[in-house]
C-alpha positions in Angstrom: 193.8 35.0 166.4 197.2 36.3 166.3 199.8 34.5 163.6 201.7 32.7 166.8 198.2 31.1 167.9 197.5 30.2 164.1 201.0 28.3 163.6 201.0 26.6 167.4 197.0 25.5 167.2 198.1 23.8 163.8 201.3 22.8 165.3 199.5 21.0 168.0 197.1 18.7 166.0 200.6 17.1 165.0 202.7 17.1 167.3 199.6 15.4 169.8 199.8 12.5 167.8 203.3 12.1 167.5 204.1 12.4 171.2 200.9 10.7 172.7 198.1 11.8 174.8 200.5 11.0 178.2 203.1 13.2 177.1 200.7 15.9 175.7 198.9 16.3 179.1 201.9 16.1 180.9 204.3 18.4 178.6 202.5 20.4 176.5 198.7 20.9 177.1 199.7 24.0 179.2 201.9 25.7 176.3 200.7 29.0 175.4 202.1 31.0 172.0 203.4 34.2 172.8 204.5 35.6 169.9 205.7 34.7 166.0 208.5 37.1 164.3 211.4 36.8 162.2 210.7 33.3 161.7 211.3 32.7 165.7 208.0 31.3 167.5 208.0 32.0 171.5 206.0 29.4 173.5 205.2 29.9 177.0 205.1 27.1 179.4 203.7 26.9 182.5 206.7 25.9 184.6 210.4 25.8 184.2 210.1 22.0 185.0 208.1 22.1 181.9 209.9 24.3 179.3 213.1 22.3 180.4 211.5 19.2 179.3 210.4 20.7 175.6 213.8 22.4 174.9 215.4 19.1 175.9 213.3 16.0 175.0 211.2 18.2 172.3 212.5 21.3 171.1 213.9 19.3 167.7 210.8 18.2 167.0 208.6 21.5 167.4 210.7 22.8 165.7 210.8 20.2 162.4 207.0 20.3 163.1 206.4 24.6 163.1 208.5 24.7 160.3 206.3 21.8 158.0 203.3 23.7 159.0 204.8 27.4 158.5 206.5 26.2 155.4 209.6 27.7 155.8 212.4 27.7 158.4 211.1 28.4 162.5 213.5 28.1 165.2 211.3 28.3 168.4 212.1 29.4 172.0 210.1 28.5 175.6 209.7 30.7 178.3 207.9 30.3 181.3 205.2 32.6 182.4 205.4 34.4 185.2 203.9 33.6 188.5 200.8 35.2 189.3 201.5 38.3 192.0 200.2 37.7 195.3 197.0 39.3 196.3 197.5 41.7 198.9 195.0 42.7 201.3 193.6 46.5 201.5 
């Protein structure tokens, strides 16, 4: 498990309870960790509907919560993951 997955799985048994289980389905059950350097976590969210919605409504509080759990300063930034290609037929 790669240092990213470590801090967002621990990140996530905190910041379920503080949101609730409605706003954890809805927001953040899709949330993938992409990556952790420099102190800078990257999230990937499955929509830009959805990674709006953290950085706006949330992205305070993932960050106050990454940095509790990393014990030390971690600014944290959303992207969205790219859409599937479409199959082409041969």
């Amino acid at each position: 498990m790669s240092d990213a997955a470590i801090l967002w799985t621990s990140c996530c048994e905190v910041l379920r309870e503080e949101v609730g289980e409605a706003v954890w389905r809805t927001w953040f059950e899709g949330v993938t960790p992409v990556g952790l350097e420099n102190g800078r976590l990257l999230l990937s969210a499955p929509s830009s509907l959805a990674r709006d919605r953290l950085e706006d409504r949330y992205g305070s509080l993932i960050e106050k919560v990454a940095s509790q759990v990393a014990d030390g300063e971690v600014s944290v930034d959303v992207g969205v993951r790219p859409a599937p290609a479409p199959v082409q037929d041969p």
